[in-house]
C-alpha positions as CSV (number, residue, x, y, z in Angstrom):
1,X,0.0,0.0,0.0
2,X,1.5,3.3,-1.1
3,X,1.9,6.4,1.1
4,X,-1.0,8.1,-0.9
5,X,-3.4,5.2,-0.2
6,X,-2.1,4.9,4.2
7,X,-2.7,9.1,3.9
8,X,-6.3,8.5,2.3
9,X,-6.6,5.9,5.1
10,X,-5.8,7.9,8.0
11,X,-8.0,10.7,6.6
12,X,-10.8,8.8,6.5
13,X,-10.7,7.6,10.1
14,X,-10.2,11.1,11.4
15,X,-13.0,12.4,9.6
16,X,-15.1,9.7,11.1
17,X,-13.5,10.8,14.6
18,X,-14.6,14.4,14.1
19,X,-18.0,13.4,12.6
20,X,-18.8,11.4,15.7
21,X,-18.1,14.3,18.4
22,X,-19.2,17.2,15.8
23,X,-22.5,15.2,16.5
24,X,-22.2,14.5,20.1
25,X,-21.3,18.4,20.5
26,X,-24.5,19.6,18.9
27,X,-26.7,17.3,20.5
28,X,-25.1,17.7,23.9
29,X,-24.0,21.4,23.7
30,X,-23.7,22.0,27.5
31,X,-20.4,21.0,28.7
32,X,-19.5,18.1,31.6
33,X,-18.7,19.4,35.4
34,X,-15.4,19.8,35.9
35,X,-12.6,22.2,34.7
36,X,-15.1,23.5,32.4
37,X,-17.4,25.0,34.9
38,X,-14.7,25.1,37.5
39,X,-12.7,27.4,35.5
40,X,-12.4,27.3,32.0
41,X,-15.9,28.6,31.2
42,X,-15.8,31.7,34.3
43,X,-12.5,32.6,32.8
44,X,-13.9,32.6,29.5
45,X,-17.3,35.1,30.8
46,X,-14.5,37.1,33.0
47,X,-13.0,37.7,29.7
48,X,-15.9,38.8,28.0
49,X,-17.4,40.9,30.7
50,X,-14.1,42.6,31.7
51,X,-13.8,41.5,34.9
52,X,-10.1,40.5,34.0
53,X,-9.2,43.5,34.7
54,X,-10.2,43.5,37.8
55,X,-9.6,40.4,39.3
56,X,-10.6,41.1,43.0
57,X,-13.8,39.1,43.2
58,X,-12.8,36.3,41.7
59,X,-14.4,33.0,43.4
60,X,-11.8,30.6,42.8
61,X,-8.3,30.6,42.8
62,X,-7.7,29.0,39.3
63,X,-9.7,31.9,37.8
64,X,-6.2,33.6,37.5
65,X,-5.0,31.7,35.2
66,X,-3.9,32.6,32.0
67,X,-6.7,33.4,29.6
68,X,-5.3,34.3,26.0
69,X,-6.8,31.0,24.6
70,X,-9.9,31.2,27.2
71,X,-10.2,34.2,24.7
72,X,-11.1,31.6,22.0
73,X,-13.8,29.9,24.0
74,X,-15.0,33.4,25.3
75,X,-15.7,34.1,21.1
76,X,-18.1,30.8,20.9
77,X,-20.3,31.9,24.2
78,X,-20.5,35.2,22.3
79,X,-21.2,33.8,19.1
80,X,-23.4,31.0,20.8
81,X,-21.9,28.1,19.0
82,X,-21.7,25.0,21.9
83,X,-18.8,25.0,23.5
84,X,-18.9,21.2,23.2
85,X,-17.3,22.3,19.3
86,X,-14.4,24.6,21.1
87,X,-11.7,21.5,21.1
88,X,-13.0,20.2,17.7
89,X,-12.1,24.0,16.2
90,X,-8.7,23.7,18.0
91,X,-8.3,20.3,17.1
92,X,-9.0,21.0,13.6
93,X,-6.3,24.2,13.8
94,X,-3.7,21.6,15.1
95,X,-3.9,19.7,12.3
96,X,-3.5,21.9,9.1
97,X,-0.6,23.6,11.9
98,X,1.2,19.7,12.1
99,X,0.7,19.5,8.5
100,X,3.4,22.6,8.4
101,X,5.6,21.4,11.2
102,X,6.1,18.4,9.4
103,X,6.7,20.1,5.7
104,X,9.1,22.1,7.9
105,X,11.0,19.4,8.8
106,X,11.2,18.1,4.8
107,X,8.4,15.2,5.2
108,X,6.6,14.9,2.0
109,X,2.8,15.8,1.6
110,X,1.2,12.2,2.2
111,X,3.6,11.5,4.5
112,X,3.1,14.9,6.6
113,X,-0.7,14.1,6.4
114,X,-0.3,10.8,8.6
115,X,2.1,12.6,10.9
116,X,-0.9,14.9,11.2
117,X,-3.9,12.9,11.5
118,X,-2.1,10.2,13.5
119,X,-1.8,12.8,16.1
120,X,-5.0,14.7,16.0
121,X,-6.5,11.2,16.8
122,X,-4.5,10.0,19.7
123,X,-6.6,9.4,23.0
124,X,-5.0,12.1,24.7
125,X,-6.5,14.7,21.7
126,X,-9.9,12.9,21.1
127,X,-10.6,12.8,24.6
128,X,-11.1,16.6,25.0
129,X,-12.9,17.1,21.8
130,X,-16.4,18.2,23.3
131,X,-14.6,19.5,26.6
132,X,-13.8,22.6,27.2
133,X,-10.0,23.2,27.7
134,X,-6.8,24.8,26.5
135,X,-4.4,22.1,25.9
136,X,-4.8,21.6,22.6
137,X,-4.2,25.1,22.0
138,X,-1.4,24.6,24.1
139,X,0.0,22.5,21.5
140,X,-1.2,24.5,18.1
141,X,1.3,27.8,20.1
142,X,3.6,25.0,21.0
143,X,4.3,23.8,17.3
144,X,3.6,27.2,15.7
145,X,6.5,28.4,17.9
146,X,8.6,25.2,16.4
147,X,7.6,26.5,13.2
148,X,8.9,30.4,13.4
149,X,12.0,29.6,15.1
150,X,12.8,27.0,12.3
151,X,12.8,29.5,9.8
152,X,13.6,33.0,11.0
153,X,12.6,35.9,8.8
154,X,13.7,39.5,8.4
155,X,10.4,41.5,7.6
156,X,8.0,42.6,10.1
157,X,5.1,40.6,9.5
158,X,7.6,37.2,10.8
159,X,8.4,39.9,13.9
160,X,4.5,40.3,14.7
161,X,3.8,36.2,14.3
162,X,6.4,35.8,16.7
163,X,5.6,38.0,19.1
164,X,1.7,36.9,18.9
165,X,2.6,33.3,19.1
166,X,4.9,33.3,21.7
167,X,2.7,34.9,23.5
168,X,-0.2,33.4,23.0
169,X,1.7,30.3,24.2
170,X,2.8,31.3,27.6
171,X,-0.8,33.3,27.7
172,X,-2.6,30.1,27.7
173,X,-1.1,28.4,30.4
174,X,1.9,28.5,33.2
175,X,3.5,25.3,32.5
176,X,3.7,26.8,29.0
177,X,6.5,29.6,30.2
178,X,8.9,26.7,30.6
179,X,8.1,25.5,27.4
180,X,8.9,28.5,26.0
181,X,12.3,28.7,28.1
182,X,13.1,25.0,26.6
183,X,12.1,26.0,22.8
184,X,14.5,29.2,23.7
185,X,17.4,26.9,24.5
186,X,16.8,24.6,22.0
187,X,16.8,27.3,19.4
188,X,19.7,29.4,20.7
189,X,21.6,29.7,17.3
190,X,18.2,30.7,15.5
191,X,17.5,33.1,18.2
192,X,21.0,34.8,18.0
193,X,20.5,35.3,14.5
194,X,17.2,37.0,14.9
195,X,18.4,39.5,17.7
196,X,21.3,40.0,15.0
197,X,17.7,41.7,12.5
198,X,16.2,43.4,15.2
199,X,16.0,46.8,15.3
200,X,13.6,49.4,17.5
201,X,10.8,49.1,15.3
202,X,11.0,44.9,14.9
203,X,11.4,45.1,18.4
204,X,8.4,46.5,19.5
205,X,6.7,45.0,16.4
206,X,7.2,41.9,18.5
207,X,7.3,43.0,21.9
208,X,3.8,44.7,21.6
209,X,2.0,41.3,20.6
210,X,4.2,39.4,23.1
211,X,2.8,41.6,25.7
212,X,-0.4,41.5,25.2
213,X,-1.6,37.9,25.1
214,X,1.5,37.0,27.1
215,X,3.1,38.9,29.4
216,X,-0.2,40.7,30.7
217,X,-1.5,37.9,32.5
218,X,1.4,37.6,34.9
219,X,1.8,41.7,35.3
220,X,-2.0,41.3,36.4
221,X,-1.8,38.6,38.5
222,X,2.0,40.6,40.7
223,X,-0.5,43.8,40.8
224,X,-3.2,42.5,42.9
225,X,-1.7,39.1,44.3
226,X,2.3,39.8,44.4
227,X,2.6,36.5,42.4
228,X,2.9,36.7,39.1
229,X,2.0,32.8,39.1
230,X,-0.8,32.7,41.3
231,X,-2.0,30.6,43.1
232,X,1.4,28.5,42.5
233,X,3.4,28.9,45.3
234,X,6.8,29.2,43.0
235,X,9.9,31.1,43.0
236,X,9.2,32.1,46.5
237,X,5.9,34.0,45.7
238,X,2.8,33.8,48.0
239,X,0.2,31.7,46.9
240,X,-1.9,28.5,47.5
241,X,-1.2,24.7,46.8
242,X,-4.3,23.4,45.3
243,X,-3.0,20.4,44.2
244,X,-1.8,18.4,47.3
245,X,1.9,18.5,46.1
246,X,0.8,15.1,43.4
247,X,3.1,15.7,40.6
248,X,3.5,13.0,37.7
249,X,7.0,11.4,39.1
250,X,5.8,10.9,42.6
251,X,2.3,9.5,41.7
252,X,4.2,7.5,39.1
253,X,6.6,6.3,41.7
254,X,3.6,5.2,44.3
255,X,1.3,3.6,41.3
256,X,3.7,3.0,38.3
257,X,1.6,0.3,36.9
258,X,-1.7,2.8,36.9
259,X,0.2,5.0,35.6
260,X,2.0,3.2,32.7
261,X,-1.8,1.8,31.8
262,X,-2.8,5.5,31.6
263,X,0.1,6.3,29.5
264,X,-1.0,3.3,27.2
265,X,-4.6,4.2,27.0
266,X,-3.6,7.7,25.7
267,X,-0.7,7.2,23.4
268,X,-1.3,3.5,22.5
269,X,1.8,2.1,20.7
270,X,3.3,5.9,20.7
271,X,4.0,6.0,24.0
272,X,7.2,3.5,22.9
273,X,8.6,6.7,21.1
274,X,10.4,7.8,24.5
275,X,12.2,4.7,24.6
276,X,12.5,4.9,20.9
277,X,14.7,8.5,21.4
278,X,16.1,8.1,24.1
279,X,17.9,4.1,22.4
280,X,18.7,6.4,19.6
281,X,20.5,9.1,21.2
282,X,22.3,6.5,23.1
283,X,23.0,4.7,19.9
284,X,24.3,8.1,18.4
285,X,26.4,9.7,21.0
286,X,27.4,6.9,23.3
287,X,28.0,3.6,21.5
288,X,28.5,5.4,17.9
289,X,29.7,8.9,19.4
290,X,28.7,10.7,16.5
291,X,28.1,14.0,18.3
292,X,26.9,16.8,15.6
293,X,23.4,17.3,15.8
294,X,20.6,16.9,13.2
295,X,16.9,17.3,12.9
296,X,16.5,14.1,13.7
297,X,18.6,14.3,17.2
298,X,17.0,18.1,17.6
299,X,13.9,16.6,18.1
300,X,14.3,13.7,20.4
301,X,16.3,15.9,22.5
302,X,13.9,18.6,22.7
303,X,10.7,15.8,23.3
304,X,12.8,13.7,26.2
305,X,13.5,17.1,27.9
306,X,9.5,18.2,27.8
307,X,8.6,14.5,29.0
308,X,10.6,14.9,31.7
309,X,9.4,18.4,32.7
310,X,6.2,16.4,32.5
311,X,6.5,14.8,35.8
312,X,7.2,18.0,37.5
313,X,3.7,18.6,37.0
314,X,0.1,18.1,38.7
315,X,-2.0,14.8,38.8
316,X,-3.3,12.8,41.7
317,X,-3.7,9.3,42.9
318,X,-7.2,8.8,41.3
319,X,-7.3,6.6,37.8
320,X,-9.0,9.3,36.1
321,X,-7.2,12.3,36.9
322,X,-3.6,10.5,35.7
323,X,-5.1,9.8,32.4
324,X,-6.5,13.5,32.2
325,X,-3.3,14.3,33.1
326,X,-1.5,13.3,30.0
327,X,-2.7,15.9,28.2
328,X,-0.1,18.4,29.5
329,X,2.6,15.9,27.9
330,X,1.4,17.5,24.3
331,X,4.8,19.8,23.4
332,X,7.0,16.2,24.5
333,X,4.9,14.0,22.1
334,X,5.0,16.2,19.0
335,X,8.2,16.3,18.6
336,X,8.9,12.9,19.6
337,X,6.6,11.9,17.4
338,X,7.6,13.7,14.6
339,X,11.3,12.6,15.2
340,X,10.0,9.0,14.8
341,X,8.7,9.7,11.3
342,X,12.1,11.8,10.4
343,X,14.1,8.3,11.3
344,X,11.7,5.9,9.9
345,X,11.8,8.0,6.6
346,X,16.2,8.1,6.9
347,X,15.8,4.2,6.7
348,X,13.2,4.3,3.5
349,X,10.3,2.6,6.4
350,X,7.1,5.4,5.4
351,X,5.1,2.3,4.7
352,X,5.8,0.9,7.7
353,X,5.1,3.7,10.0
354,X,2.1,4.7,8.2
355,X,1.0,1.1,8.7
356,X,1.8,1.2,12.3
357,X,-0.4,4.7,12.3
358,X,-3.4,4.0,11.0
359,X,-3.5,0.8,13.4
360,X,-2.8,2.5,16.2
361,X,-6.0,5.1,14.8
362,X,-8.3,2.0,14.3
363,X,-8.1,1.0,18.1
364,X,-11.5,3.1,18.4
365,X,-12.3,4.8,21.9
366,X,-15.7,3.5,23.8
367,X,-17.9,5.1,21.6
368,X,-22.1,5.3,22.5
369,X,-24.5,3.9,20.4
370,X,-26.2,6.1,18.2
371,X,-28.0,4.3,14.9
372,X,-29.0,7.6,13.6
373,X,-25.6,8.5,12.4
374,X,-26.1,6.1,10.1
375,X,-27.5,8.6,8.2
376,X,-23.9,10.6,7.8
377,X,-22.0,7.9,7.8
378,X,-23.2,6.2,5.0
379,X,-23.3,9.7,2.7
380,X,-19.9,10.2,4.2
381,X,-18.2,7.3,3.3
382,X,-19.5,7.2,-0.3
383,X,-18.6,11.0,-0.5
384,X,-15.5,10.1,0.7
385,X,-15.0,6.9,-1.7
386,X,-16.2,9.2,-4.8
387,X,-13.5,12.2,-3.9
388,X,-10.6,9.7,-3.6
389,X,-11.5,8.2,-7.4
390,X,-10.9,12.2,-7.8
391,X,-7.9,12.6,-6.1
392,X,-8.7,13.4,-2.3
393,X,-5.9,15.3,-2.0
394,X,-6.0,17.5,-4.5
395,X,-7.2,20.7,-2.7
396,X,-5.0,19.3,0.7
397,X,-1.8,19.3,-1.6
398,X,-2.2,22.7,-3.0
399,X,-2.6,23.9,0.5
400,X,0.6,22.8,1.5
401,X,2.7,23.2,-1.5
402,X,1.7,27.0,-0.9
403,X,3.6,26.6,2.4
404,X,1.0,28.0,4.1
405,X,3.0,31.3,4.4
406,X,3.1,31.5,8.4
């Protein structure tokens, strides 16, 4: 089976993916308790009826976090489209933003297009797709910052993405900030080059943008809490532990067999790529001490240091909450993920890897029982079966062969 045929393949279970919860969001367009209604949503209305400014009635702790991407979700209330279809929107984003990351990184276009859907339909994505959250978004900033910092401009438009994305990135979320310090590191040499373009006007072309959905979250939060991280009790700031002191490692140490099960339910067979990396780089610069670095060890190095910031951060002892905790493990699995497809093509094994994808996208989640989307699927398929007689792809190619000019 050709690349073409595993790309129309993978397509075609995603679409059924989305179908599914595009359905299950309209006909259940009021959100689960939890984070949604705990915070999400109420930052979301803060946002809307400028109460983020003035954060000194707030009810609840978390209602200080971050809220650049709570933005997004504060766009559906006012538009009053469910936000049960927030996570599909930023799921679909993620994907056409993959699609880049990977042409970035020289995949070709049905090859980029498994890369993308393989990772749009993980667990740890599809779970959240009629939630209401920010970690997908999380992971659209994460891999749009990825995709700046690989190719550094000199006009101002490159300047005003930068600063927008980069802050929208550590505006969506604390543990993002350390992201953005890793991506920093990790791009150094890029990063020296662009300082070398700046000048007063690129500077504030970026800074202005960085500022506003980044920075101003944390100047709000030291004006009326002295803790620009509140309520984390970090750095020495004042503030409250809501989470018990659980963090990944030590839940992981006191229930590693619950946790390596979560792990597995939400990755499937891609959980494998950390010990897939980490036996390469060992292989590399230990046994074969080959030490230059390509994209190839860029990108395990990068998603081995993210997985292990990973268990620096919350969970808890109950089943549940160590699966949902997974998703914050996005910006590790990306480019772990995407190193994996880098290697397998270096050794000619596409086929195999696209195999290996669209079986690990066939192991369906528990789905309800719902006869009447018979109805779509049906249609769909024979839609779907029709378009790939006309080449599928033909629209999806263009796209990308544009190179989507971000």
């Amino acid at each position: 089976m050709n690349l073409r045929t595993l790309a129309n393949v993978c397509l075609i279970i995603a679409l059924y993916y989305f179908t599914y919860y595009v359905y299950q969001g309209i006909i259940n367009p009021i959100p689960a308790l939890g984070d949604s209604w705990d915070y999400h949503i109420p930052i979301a209305k803060t946002i809307l009826d400028g109460r983020f400014l003035n954060p000194s009635d707030f009810k609840l702790p978390q209602w200080y976090y971050p809220g650049s991407s709570e933005a997004i979700n504060a766009l559906f209330i006012l538009l009053h489209i469910p936000l049960t279809l927030s996570n599909i929107f930023a799921t679909c984003v993620l994907f056409f933003v993959l699609l880049k990351l990977a042409r970035v990184f020289s995949l070709q276009d049905y090859y980029a297009i498994i890369f993308a859907s393989a990772f749009t339909t993980l667990n740890v994505v599809v779970r959240w797709l009629n939630a209401v959250s920010i970690d997908v978004w999380v992971a659209v900033w994460f891999a749009l910052s990825m995709v700046l910092l690989e190719n550094p401009k000199k006009n101002y438009l490159y300047f005003a993405k930068l600063g927008f994305v980069l802050g929208m990135l550590i505006g969506s979320k604390y543990t993002a900030f350390i992201f953005l310090l890793v991506l920093l590191a990790f791009y150094f040499k890029n990063i020296k080059n662009i300082i070398k373009l700046l000048t007063l006007s690129k500077f504030l072309t970026f800074f202005v943008p960085f500022s506003i959905f980044g920075l101003f979250w944390y100047i709000r939060n030291y004006i009326y809490t002295q803790n620009p991280f509140y309520p984390l009790p970090v750095l020495g700031f004042p503030g409250k532990e809501i989470f018990g002191n659980y963090r990944v490692w030590n839940v992981g140490l006191k229930y590693p067999i619950t946790m390596f099960d979560s792990a597995l339910a939400e990755y499937k067979m891609w959980i494998f790529v950390v010990i897939l990396a980490f036996s390469w780089l060992v292989y590399r610069y230990i046994i074969k001490r080959q030490y230059h670095i390509d994209a190839i060890n860029k990108l395990f190095f990068l998603g081995l240091t993210n997985f292990l910031l990973y268990f620096t951060f919350p969970t808890s002892e109950q089943p549940w909450i160590m699966v949902s905790s997974f998703r914050y493990s996005f910006p590790a699995f990306i480019p772990l993920m995407l190193g994996t497809f880098l290697l397998a093509a270096k050794y000619k094994k596409e086929d195999l890897v696209g195999y290996l994808a669209v079986g690990n996208m066939i192991m369906v989640t528990s789905l309800e029982y719902h006869p009447k989307l018979v109805f779509i699927y049906i249609p769909l398929a024979l839609l779907i079966f029709y378009l790939q007689k006309k080449n599928l792809f033909l629209v999806a190619k263009k796209y990308i062969k544009k190179d989507l000019k971000i």
